[in-house]
C-alpha positions in Angstrom: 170.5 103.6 127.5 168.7 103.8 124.1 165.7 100.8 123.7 164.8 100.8 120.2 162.0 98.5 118.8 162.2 97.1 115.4 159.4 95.7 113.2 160.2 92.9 110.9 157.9 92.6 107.9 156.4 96.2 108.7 153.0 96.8 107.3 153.2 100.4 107.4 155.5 101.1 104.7 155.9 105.1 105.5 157.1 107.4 102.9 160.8 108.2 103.6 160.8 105.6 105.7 165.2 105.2 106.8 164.4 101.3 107.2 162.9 100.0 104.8 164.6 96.7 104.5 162.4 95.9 107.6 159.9 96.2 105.2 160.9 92.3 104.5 159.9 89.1 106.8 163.4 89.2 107.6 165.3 87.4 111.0 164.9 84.5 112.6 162.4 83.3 114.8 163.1 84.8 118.5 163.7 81.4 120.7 165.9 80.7 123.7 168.9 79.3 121.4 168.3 82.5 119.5 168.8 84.9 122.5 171.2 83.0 124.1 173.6 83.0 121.0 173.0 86.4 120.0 174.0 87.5 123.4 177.3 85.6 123.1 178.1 87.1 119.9 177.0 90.9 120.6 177.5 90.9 124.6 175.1 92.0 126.9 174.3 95.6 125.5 170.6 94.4 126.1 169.6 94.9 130.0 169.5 91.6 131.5 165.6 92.6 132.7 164.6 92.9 129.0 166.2 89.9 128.1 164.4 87.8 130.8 161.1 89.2 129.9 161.9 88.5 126.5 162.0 85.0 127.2 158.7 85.1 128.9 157.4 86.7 125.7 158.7 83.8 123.4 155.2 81.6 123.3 153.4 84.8 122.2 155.1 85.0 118.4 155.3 88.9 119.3 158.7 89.0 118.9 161.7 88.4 116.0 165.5 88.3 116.2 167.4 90.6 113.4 170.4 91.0 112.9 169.7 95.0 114.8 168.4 92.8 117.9 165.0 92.0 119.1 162.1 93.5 116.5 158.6 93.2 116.7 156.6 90.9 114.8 153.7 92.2 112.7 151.7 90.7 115.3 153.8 92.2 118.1 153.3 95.7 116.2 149.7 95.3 116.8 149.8 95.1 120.7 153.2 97.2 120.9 152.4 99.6 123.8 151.4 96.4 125.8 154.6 95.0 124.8 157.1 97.4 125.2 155.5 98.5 128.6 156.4 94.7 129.7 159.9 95.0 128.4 160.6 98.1 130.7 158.3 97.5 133.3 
């Protein structure tokens, strides 16, 4: 299993950087209608644990839906050790 965290309108801008269209504010605010439909249309690659702690994370504004999955907000990027230890723990 491969976790791989995303950052939507990333302030870091690194030279060579292999993403930088996530340079843009791009995706959709991450909500419960937006999990639950991007589950239905990519299946449940996403470990049912993550998901449900990615609903508990939804107030926080930490998190963005892409069209690559669940990304960090800039905000998110901030605090994402604290983040991304929640999603596994």
């Amino acid at each position: 299993m491969t976790l791989a965290i995303n950052i939507s309108n990333c302030p870091c801008r690194c030279p060579g950087c292999h993403s930088h269209y996530l340079w843009d504010d791009i995706g959709i605010p991450l909500t419960t209608a937006a999990l639950d439909d991007f589950v239905e249309r990519f299946g449940t690659d996403i470990p049912p644990s993550v998901l449900h702690k990615s609903r508990q994370l939804l107030p926080t504004g930490y998190l963005t839906l892409t069209p690559d999955g669940i990304a960090l907000t800039p905000q998110g990027f901030l605090v994402s050790n604290a983040v991304i230890a929640f999603l596994l723990s």
